[in-house]
KEVEXKOL-499760 format. One record per atom (N, C-alpha, C, O): atom name; x, y negated, z; residue number from 1; residue in one letter. Coordinates in nm, 2 decimals. Each point is the difference from the previous one (the first is absolute). Layout:
[site 'CA',[X,Y,Z],NUM,'a']
...
REM end
This chain:
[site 'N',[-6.36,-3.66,-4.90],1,'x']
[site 'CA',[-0.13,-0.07,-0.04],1,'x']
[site 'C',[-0.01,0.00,-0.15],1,'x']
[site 'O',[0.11,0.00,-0.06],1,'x']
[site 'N',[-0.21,-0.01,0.00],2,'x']
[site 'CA',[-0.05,0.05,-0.12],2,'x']
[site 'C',[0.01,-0.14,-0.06],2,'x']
[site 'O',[-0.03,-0.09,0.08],2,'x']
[site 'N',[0.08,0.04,-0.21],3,'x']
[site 'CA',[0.06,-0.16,-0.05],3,'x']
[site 'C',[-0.16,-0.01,-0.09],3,'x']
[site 'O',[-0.07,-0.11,-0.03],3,'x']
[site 'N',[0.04,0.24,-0.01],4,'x']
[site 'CA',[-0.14,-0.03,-0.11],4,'x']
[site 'C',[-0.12,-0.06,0.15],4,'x']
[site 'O',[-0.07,-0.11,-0.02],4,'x']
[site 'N',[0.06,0.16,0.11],5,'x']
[site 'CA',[-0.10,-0.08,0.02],5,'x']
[site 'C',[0.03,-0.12,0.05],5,'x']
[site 'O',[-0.08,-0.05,0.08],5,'x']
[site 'N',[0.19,-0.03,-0.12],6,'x']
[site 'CA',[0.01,-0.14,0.05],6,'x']
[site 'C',[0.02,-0.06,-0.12],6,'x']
[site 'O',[0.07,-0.11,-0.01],6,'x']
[site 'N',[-0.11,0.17,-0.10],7,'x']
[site 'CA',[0.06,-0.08,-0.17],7,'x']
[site 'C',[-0.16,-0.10,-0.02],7,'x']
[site 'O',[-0.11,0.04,0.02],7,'x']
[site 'N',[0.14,-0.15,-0.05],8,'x']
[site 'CA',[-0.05,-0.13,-0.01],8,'x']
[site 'C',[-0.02,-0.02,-0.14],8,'x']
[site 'O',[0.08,-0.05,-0.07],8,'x']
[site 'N',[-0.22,0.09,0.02],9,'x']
[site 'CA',[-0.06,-0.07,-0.12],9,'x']
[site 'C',[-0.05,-0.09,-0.05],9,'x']
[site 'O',[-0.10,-0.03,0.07],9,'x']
[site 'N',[0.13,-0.04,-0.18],10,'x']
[site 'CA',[-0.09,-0.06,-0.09],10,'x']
[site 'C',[-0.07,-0.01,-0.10],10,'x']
[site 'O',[0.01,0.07,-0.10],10,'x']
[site 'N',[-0.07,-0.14,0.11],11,'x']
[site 'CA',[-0.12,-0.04,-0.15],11,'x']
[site 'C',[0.01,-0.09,-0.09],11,'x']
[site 'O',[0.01,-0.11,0.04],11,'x']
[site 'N',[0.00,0.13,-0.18],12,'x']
[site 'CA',[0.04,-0.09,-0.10],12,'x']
[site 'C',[-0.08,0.03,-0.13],12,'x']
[site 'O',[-0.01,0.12,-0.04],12,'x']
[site 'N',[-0.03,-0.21,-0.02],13,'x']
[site 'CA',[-0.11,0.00,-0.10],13,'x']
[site 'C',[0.09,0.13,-0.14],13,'x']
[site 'O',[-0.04,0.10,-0.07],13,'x']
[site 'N',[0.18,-0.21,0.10],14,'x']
[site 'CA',[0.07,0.07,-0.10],14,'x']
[site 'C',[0.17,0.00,0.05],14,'x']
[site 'O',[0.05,-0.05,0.10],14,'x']
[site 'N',[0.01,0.13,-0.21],15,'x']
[site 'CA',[0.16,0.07,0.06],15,'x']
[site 'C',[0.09,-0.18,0.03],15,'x']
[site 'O',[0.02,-0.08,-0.09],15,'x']
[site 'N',[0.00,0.06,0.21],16,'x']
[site 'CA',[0.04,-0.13,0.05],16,'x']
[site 'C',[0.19,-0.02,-0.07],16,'x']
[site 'O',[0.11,0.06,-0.02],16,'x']
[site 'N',[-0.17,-0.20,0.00],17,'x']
[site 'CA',[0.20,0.00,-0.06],17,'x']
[site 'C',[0.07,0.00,0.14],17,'x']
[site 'O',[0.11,0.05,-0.02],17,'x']
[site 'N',[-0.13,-0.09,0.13],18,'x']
[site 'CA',[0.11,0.04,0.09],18,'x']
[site 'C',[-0.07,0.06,0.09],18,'x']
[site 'O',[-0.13,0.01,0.00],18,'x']
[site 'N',[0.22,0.05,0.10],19,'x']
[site 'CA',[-0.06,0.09,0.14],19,'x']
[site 'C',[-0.11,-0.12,0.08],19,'x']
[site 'O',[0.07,-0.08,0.06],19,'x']
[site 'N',[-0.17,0.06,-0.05],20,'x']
[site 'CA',[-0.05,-0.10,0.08],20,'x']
[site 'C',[0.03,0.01,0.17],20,'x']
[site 'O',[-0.04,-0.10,0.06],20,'x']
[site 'N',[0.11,0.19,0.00],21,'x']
[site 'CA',[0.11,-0.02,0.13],21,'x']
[site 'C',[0.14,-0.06,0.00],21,'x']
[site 'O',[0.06,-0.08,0.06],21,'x']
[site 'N',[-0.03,0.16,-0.20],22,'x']
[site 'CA',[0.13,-0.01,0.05],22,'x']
[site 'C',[0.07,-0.13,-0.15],22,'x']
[site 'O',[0.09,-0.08,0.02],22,'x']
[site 'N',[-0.15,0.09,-0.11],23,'x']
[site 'CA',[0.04,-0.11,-0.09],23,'x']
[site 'C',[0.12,0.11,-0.10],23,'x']
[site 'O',[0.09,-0.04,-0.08],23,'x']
[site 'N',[-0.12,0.15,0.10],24,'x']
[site 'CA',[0.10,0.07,-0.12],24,'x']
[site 'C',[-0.08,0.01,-0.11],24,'x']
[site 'O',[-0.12,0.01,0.01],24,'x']
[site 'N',[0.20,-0.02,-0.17],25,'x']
[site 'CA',[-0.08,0.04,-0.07],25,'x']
[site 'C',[0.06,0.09,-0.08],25,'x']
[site 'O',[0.04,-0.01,-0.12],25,'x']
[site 'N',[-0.04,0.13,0.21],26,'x']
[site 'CA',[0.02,0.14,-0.01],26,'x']
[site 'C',[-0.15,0.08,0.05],26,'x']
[site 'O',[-0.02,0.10,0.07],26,'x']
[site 'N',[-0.07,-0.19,-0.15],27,'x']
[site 'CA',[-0.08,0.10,0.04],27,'x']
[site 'C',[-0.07,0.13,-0.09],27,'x']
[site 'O',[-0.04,-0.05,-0.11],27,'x']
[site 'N',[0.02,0.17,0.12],28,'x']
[site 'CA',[-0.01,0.10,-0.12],28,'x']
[site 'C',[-0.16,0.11,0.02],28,'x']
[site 'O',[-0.01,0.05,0.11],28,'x']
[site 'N',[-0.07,-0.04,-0.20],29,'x']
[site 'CA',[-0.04,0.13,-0.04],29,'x']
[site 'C',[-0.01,0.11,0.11],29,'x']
[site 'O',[0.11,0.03,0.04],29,'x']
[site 'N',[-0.22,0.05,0.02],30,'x']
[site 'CA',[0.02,0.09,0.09],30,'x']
[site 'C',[-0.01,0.12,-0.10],30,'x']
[site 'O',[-0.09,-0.02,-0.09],30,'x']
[site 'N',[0.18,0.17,0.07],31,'x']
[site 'CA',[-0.07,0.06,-0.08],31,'x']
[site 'C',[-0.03,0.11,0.13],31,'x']
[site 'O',[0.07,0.01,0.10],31,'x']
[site 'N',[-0.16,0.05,-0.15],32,'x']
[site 'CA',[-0.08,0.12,0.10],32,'x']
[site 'C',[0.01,0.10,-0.07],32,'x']
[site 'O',[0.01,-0.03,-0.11],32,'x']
[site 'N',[-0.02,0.20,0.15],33,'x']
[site 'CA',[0.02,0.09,-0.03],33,'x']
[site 'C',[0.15,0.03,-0.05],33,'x']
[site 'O',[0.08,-0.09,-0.01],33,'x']
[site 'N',[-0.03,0.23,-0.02],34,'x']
[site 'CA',[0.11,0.07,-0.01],34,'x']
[site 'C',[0.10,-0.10,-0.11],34,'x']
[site 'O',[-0.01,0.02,-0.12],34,'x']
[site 'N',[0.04,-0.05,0.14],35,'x']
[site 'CA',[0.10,-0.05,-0.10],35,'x']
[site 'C',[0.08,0.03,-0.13],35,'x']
[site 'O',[0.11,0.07,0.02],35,'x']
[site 'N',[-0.15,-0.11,-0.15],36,'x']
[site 'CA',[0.12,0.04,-0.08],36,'x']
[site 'C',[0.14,-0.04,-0.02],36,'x']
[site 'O',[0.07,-0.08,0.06],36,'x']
[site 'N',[-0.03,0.19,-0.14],37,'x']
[site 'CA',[0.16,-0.06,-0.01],37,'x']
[site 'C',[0.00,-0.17,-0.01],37,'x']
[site 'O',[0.09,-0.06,0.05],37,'x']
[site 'N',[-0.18,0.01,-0.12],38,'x']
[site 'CA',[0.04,-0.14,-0.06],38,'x']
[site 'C',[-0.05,-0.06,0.12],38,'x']
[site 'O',[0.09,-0.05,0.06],38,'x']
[site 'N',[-0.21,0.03,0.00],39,'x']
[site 'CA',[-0.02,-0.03,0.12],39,'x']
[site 'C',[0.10,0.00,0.10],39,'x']
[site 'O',[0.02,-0.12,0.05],39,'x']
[site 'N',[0.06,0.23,0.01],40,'x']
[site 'CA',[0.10,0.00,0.06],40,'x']
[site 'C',[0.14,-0.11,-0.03],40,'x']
[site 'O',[0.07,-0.07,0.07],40,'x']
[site 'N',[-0.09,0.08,-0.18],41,'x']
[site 'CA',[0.11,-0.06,-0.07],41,'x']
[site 'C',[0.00,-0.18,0.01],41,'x']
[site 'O',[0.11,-0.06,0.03],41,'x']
[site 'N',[-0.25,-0.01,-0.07],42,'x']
[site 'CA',[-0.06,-0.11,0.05],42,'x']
[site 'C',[0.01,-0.05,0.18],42,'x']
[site 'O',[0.00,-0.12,0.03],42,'x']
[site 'N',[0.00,0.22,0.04],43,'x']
[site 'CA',[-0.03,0.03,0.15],43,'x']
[site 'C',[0.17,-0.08,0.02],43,'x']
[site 'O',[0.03,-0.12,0.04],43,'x']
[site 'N',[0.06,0.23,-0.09],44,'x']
[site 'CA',[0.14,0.00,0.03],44,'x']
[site 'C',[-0.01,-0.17,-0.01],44,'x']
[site 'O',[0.00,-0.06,0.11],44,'x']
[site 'N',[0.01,-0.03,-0.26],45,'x']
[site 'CA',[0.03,-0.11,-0.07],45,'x']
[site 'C',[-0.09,-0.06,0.13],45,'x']
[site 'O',[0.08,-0.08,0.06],45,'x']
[site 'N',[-0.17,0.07,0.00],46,'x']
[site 'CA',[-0.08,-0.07,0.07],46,'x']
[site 'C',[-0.10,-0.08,-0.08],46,'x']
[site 'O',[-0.04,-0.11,0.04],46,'x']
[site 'N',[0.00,0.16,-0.14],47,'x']
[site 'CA',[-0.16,-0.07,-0.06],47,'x']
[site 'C',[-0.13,0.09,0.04],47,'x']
[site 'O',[-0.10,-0.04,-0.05],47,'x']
[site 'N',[0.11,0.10,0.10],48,'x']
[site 'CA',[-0.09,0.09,0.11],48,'x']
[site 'C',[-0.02,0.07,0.10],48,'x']
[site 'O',[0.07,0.10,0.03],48,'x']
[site 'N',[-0.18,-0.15,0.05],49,'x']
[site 'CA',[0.03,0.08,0.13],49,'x']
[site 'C',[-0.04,0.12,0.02],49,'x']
[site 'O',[-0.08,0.01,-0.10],49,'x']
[site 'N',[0.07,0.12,0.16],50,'x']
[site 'CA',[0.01,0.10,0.01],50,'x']
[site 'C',[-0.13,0.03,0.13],50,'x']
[site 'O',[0.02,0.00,0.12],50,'x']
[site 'N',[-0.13,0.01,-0.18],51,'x']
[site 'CA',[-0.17,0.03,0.13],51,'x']
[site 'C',[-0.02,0.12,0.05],51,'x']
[site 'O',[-0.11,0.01,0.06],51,'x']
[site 'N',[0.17,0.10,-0.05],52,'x']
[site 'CA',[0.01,0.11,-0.02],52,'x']
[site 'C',[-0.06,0.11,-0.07],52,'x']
[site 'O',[0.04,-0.01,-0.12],52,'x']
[site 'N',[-0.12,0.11,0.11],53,'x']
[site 'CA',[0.00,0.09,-0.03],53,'x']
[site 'C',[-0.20,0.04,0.00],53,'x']
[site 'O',[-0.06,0.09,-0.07],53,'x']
[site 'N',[-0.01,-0.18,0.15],54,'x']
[site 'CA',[-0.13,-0.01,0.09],54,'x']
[site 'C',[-0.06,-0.09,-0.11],54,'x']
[site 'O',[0.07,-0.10,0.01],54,'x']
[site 'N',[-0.14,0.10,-0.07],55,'x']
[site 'CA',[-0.06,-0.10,-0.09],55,'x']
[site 'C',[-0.12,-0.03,0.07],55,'x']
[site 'O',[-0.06,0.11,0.02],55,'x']
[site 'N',[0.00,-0.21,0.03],56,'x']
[site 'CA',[-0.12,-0.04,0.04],56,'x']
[site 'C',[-0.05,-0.13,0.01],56,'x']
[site 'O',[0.06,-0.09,0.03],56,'x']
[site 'N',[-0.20,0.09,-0.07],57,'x']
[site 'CA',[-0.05,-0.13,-0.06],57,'x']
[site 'C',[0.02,-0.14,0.13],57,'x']
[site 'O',[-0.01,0.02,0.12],57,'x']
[site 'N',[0.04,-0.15,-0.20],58,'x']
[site 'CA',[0.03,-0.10,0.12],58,'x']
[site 'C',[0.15,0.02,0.05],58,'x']
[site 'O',[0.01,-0.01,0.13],58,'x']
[site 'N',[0.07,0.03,-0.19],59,'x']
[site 'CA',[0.11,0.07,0.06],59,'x']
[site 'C',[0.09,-0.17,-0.07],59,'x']
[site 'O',[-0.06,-0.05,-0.10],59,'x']
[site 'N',[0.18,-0.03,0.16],60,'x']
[site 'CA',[0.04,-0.08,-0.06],60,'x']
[site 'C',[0.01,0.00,-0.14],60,'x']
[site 'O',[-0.04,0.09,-0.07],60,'x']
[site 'N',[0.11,-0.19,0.02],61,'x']
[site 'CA',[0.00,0.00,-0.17],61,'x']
[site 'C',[0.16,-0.05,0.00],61,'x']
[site 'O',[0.08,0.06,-0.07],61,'x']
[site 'N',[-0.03,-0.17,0.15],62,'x']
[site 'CA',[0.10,-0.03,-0.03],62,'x']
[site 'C',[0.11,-0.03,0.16],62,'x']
[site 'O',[-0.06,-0.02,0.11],62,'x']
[site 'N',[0.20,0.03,-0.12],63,'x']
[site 'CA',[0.11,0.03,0.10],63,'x']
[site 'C',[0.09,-0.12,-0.01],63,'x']
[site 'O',[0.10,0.00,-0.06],63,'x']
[site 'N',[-0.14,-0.12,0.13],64,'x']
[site 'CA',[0.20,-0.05,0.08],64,'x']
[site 'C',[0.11,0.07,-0.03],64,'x']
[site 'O',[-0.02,0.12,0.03],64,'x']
[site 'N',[0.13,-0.14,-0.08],65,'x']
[site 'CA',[0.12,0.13,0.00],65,'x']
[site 'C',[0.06,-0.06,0.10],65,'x']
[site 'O',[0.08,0.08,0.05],65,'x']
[site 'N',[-0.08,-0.18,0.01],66,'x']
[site 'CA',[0.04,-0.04,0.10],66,'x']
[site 'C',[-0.02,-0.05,0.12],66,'x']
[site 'O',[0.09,-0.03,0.07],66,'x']
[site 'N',[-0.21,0.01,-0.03],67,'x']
[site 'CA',[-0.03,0.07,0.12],67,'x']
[site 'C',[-0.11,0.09,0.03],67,'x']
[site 'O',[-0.05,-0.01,0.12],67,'x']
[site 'N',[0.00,0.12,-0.24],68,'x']
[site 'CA',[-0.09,0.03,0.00],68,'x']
[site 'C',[-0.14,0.03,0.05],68,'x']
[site 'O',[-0.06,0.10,0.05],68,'x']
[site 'N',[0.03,-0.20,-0.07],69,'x']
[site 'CA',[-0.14,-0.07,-0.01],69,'x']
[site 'C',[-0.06,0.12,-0.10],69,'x']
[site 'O',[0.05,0.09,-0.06],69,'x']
[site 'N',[-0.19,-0.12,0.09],70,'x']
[site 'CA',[-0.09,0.10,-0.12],70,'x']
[site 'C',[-0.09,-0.14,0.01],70,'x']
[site 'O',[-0.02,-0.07,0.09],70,'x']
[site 'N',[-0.04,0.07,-0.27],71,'x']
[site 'CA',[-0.10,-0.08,-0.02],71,'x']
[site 'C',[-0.11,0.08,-0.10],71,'x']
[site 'O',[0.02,0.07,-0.09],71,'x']
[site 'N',[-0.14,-0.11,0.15],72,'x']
[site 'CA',[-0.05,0.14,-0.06],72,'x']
[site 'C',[-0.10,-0.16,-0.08],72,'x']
[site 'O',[0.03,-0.12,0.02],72,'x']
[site 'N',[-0.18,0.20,-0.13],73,'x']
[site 'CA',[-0.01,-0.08,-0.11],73,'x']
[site 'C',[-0.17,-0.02,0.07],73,'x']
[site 'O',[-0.10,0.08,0.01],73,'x']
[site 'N',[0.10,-0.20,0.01],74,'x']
[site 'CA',[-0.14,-0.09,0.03],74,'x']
[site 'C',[-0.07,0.02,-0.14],74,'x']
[site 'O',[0.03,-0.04,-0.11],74,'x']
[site 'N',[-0.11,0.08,0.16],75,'x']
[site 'CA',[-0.12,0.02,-0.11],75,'x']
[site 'C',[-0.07,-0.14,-0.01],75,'x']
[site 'O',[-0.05,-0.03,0.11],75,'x']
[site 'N',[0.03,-0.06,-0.18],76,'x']
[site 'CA',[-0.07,-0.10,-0.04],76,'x']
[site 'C',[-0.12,-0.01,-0.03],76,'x']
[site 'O',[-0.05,0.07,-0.09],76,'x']
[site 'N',[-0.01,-0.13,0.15],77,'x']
[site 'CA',[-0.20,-0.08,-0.05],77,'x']
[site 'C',[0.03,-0.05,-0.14],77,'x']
[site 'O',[-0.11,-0.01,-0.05],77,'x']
[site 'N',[0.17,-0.01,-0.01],78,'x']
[site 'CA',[-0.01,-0.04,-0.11],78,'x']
[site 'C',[0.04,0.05,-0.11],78,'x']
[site 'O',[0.11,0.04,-0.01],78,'x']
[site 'N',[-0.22,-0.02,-0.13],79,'x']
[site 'CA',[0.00,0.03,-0.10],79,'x']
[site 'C',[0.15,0.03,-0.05],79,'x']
[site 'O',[0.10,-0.07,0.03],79,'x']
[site 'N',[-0.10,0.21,-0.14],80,'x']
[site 'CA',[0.16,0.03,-0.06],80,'x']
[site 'C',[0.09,-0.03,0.12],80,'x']
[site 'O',[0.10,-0.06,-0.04],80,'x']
[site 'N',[-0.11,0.07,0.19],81,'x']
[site 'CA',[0.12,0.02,0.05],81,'x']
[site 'C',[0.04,0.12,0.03],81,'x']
[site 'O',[0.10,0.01,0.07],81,'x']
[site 'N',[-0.17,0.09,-0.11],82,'x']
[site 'CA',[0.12,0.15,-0.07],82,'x']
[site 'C',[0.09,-0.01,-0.10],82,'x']
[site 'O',[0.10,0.08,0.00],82,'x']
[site 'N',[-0.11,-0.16,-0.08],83,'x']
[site 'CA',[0.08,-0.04,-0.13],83,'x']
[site 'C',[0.18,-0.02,0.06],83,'x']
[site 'O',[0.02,-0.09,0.08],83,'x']
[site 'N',[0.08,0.18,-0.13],84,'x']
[site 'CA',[0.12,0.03,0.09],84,'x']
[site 'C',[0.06,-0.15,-0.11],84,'x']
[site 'O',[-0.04,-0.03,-0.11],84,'x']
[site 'N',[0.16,-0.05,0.19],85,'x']
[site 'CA',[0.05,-0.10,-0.03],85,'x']
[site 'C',[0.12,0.08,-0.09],85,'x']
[site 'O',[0.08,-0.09,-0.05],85,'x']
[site 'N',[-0.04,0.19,0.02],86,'x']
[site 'CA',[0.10,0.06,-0.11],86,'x']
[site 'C',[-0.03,0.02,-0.13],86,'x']
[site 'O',[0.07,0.01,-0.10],86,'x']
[site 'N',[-0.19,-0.02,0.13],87,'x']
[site 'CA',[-0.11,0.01,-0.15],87,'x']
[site 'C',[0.07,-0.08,-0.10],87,'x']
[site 'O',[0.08,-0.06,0.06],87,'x']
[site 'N',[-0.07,0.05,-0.16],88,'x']
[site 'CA',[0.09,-0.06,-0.11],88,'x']
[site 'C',[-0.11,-0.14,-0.07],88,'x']
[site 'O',[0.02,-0.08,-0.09],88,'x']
[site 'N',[-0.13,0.09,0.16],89,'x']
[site 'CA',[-0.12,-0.12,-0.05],89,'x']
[site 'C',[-0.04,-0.05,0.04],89,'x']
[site 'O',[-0.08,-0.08,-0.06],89,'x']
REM end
């Protein structure tokens, strides 16, 4: 049996401080497409998870490292909520 069609998503305005299932706060970054060396290297350390290879719009944003969960990114009704919270302002 195929595990991707039983993977269980969520929606979150923004990248959540803990897993909202599981309470880990290992939660990381999805990256999509081929990977670089430094990417790979991030993957290894566990500050990123690995989306494969398929880039496609609506696709999660962020991974559980422990019990991998996918939380993908709720678009908001409300004004500047594109504005990413790493922003330095």
């Amino acid at each position: 049996m195929n595990d991707d069609v039983h993977k269980q998503i969520i929606y979150a305005l923004r990248k959540p401080t803990k897993c909202p299932k599981c309470s880990s706060k290992r939660v990381v970054k999805i990256i999509y497409g081929e990977p670089t060396h430094e990417a790979w290297l991030r993957y290894q350390e566990g500050k990123i998870a690995l989306g494969g290879c398929c880039v496609r719009e609506g696709q999660p944003v962020w991974q559980c490292l422990e019990c991998k969960i996918e939380i993908s990114k709720k678009e908001s009704t409300q004004p500047h909520a594109d504005i990413d919270d790493d922003l330095p302002f």
